[in-house]
NUVEXSE-505212 format. One record per atom (N, C-alpha, C): atom name; x, z, y; residue number from 1. Coordinates in steps of 0.001 Angstrom, whole numbers, plus 500000, padded with zeros to 6 digits. Each point is the difference from the previous one (the first is absolute). Layout:
BEGIN
NUNU  at       u       w       v    i
NUNU  CA       X       Z       Y  NUM
...
END
This chain:
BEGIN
NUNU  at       u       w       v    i
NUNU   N  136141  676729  732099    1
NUNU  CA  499825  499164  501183    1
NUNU   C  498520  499653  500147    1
NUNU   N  499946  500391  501212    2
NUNU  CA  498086  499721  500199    2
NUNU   C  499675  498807  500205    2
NUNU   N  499826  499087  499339    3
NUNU  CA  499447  498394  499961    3
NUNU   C  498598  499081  500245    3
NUNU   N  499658  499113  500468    4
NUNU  CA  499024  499350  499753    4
NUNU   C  499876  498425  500093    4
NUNU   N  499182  499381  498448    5
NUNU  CA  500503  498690  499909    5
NUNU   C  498670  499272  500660    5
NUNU   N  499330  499273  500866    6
NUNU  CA  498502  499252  499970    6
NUNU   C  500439  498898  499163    6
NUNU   N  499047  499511  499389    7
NUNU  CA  499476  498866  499199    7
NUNU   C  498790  499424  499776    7
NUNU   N  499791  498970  500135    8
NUNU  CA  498785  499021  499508    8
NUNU   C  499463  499184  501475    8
NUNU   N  501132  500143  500893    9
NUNU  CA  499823  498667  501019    9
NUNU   C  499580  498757  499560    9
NUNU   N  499330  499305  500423   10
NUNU  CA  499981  498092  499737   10
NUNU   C  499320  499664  501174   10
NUNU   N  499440  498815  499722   11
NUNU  CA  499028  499075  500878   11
NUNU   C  499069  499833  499202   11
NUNU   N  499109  500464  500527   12
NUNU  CA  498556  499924  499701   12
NUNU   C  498985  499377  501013   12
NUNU   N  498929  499588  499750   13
NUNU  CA  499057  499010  500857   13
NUNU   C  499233  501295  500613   13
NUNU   N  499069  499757  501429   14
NUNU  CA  499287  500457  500400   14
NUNU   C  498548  500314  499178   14
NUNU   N  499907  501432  500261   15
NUNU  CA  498805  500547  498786   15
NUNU   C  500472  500405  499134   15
NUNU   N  501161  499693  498999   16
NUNU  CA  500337  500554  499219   16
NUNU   C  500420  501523  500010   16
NUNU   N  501316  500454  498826   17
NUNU  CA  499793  501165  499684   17
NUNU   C  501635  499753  499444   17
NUNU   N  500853  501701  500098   18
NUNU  CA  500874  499581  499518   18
NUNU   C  500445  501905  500167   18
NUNU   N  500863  499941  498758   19
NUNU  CA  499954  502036  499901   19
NUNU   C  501700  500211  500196   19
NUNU   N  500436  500534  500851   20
NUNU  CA  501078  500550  500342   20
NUNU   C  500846  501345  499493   20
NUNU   N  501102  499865  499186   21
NUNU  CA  500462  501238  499855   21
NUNU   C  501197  500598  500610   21
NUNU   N  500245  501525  500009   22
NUNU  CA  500763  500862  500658   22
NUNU   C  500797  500682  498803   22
NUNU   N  501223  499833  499493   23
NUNU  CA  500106  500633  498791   23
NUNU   C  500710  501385  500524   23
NUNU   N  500285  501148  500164   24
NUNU  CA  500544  500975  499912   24
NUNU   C  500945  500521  498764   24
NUNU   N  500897  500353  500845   25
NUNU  CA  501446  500743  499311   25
NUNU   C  501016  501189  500774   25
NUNU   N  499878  500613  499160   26
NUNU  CA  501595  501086  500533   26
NUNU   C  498300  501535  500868   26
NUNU   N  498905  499228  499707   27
NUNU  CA  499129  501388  500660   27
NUNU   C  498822  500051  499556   27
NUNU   N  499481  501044  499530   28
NUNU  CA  498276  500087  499643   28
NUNU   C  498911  499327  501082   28
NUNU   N  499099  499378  499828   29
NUNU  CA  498716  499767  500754   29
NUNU   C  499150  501162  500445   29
NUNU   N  500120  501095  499000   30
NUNU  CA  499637  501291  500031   30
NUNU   C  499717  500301  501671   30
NUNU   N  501563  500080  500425   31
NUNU  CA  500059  500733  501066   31
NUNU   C  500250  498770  501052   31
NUNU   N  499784  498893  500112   32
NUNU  CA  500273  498816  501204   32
NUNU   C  498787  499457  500470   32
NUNU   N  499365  499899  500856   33
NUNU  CA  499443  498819  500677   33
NUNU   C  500594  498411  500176   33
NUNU   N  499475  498925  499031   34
NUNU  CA  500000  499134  500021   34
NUNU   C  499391  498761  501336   34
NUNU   N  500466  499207  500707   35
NUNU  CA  499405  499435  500977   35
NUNU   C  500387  498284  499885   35
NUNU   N  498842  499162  500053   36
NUNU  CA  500367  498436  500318   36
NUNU   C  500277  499452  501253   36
NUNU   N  501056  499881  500439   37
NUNU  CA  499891  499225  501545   37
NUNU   C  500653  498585  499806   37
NUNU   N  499425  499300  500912   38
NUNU  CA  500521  498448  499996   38
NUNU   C  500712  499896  501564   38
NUNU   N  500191  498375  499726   39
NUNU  CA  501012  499356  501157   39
NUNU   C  499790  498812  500033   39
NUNU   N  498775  499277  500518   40
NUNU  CA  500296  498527  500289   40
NUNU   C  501186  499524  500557   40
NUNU   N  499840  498264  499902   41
NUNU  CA  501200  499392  499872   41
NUNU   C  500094  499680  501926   41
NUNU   N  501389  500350  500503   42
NUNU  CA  499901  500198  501454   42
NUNU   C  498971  501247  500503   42
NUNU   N  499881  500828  499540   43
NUNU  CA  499298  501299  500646   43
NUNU   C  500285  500869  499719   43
NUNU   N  499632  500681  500962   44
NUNU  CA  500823  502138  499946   44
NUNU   C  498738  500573  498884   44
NUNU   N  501189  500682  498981   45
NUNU  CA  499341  500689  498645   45
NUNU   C  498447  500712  500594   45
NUNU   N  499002  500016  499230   46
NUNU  CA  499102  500359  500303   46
NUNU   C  499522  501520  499584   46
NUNU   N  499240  500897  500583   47
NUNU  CA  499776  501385  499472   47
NUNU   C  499398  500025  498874   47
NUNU   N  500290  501204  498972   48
NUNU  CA  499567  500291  499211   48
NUNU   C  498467  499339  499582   48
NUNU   N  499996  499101  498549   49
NUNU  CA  499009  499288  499265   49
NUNU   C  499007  501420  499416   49
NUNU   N  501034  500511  499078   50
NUNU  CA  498863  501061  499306   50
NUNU   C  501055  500847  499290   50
NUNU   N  499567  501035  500218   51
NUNU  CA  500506  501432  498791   51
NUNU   C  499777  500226  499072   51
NUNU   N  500501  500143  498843   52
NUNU  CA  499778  500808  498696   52
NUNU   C  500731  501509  500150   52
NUNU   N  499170  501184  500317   53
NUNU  CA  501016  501141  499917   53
NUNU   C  500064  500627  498914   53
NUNU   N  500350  501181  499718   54
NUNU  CA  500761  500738  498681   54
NUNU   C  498781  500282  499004   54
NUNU   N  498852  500237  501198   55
NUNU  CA  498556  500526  498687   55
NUNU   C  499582  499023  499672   55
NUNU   N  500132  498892  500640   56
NUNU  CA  499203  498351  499542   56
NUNU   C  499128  499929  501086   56
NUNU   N  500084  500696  500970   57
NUNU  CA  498784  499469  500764   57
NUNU   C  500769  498451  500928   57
NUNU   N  499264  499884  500760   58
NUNU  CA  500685  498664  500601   58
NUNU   C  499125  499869  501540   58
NUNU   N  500787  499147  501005   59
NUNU  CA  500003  499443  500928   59
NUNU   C  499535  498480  500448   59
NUNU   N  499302  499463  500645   60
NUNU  CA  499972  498832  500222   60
NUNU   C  499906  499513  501763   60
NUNU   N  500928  498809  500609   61
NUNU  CA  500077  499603  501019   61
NUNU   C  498472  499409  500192   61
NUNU   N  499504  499376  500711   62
NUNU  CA  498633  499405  500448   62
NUNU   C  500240  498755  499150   62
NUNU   N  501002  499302  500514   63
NUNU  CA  500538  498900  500144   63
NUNU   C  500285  499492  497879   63
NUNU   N  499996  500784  499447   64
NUNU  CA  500003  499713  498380   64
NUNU   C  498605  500807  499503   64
NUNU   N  499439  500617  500795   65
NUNU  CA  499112  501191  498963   65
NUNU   C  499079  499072  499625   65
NUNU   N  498994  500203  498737   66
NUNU  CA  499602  499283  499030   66
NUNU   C  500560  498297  499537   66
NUNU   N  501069  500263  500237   67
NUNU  CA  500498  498573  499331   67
NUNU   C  501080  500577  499057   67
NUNU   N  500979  501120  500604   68
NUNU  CA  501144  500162  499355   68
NUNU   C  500026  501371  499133   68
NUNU   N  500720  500435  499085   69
NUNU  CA  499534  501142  499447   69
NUNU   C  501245  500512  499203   69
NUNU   N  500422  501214  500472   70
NUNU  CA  501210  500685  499736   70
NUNU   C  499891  500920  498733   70
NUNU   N  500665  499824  498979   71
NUNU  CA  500071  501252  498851   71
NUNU   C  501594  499991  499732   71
NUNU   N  499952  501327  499060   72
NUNU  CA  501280  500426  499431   72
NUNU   C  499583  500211  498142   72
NUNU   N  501071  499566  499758   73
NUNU  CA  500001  500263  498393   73
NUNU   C  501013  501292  499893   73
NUNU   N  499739  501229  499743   74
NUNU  CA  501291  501371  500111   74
NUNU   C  500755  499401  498504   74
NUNU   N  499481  499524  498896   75
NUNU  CA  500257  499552  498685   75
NUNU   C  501187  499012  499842   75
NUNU   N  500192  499127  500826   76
NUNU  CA  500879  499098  499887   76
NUNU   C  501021  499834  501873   76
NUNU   N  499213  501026  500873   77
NUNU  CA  500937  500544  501561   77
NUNU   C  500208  498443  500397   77
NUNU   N  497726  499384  500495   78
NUNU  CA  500704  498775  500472   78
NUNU   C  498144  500178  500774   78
NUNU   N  500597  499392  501114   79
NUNU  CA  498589  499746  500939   79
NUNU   C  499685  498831  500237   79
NUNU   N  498885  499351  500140   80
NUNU  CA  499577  499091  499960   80
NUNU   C  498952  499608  500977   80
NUNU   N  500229  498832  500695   81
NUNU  CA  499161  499494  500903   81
NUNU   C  499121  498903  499800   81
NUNU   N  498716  500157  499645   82
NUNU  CA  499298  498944  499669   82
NUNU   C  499125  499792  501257   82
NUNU   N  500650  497851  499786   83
NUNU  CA  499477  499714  501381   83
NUNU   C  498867  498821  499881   83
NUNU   N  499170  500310  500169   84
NUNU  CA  498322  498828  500136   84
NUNU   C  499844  499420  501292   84
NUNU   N  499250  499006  499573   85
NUNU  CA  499421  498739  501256   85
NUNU   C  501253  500653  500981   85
NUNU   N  500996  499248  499703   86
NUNU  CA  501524  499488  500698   86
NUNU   C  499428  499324  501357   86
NUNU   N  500539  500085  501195   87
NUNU  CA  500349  499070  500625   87
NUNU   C  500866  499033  500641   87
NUNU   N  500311  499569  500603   88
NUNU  CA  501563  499097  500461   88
NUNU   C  499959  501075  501309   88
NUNU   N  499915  500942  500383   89
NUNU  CA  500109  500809  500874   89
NUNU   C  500762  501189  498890   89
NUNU   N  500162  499758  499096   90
NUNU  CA  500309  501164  498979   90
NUNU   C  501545  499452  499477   90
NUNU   N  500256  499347  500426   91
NUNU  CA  501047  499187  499767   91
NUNU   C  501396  500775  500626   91
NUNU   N  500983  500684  499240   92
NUNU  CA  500880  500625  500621   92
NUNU   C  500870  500788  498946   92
NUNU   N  501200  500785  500115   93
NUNU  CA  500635  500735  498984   93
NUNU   C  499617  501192  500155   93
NUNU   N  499951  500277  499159   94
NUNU  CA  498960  501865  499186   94
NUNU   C  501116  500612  499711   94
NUNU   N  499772  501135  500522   95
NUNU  CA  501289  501549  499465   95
NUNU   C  499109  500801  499478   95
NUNU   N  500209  500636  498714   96
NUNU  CA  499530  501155  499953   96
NUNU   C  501082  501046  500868   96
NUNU   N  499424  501162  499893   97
NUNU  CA  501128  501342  500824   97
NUNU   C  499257  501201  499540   97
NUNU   N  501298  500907  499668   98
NUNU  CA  499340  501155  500185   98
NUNU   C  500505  501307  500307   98
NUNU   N  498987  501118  499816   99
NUNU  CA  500379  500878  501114   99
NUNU   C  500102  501479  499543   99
NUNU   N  500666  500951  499889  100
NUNU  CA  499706  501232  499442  100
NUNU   C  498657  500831  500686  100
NUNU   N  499030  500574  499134  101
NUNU  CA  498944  500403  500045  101
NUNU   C  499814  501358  499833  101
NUNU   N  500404  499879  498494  102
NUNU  CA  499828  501198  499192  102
NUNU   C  498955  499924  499059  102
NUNU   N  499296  501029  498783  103
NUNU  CA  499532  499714  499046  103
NUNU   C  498736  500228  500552  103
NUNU   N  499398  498777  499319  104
NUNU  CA  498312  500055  500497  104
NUNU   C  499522  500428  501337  104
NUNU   N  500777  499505  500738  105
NUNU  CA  499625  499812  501370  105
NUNU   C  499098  498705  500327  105
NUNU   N  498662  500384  500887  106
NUNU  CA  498898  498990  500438  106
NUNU   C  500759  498835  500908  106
NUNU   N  499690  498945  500127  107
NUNU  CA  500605  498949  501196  107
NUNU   C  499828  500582  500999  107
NUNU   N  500948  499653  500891  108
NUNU  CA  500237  499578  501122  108
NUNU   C  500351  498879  500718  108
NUNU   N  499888  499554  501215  109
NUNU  CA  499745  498945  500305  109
NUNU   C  501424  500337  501021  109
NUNU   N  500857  498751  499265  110
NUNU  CA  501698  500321  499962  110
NUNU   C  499932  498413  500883  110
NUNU   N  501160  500483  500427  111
NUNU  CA  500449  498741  500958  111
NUNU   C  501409  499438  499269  111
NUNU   N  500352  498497  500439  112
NUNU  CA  500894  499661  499278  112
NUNU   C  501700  501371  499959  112
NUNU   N  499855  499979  501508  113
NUNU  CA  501621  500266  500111  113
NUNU   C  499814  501585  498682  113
NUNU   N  498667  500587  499709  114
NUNU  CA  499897  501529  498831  114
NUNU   C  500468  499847  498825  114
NUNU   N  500220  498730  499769  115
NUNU  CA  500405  499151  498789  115
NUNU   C  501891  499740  499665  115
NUNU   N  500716  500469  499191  116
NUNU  CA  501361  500132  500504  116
NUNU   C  500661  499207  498610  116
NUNU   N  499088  499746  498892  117
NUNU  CA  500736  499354  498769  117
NUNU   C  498909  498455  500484  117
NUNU   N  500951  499075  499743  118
NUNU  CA  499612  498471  499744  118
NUNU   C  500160  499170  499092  118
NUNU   N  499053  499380  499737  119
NUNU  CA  500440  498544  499192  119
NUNU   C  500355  499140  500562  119
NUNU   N  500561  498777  499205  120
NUNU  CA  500579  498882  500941  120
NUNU   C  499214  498966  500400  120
NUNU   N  498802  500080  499242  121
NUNU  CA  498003  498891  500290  121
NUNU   C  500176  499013  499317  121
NUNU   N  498755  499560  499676  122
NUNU  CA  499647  499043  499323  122
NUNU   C  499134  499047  500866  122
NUNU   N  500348  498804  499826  123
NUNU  CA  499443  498654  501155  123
NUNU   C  498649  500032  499433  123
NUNU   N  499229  500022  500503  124
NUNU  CA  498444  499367  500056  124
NUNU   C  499169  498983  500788  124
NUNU   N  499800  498646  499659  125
NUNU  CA  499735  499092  500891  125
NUNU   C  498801  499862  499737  125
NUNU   N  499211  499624  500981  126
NUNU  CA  498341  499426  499280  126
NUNU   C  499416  498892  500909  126
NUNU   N  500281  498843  499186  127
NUNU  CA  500224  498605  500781  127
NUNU   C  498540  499118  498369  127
NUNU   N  500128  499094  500756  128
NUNU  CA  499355  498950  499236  128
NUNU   C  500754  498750  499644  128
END
């Protein structure tokens, strides 16, 4: 069964920092494109945050690039979103998703609906 768990939601203060995981099961990282999308609270899910694809290269929206930063561990089949200088605009539930690729395939710049396995998200608030 192709699975994915997120973890390491909380509330964290503005500026801070807080690292998000994607655990994978039932499929290699090898061959998937990994993707973060969120959903503020009362708002329509937002497009694709950032990519991790099968070679490791990666993707970034405008809207996170140099704050947020996407890797994969192939060692333990878990991706990780590390997120800096937070804002209360950042405030919302996180999915990882992902997508069949194939092996060592470069990113592409995937839209949500390319994405067909989900997690169920992890809350992220960033309040004071």
């Amino acid at each position: 069964q192709l699975k994915l768990v997120e973890s390491g939601g909380a509330l964290v203060q503005p500026g801070g920092s807080l690292r998000l995981s994607c655990a994978v099961s039932g499929f290699s990282l090898d061959y998937y494109a990994i993707a973060w999308i969120r959903q503020a609270p009362g708002k329509e899910r937002e497009g694709v945050l950032c990519i991790s694809s099968s070679d490791g290269s990666t993707y970034y929206d405008d809207s996170v690039k140099g704050r947020f930063t996407i890797s994969r561990d192939g060692a333990t089949n878990t991706v990780h979103l590390q997120m800096n200088t937070v804002e209360p605009e950042d405030t919302a539930v996180y999915y990882c998703a992902a997508a069949w690729v194939g092996r060592g395939v470069g990113v592409q710049v995937l839209r949500t609906t390319d994405f067909p396995i989900w997690g169920q998200g992890t809350q992220v608030t960033v309040s004071s």
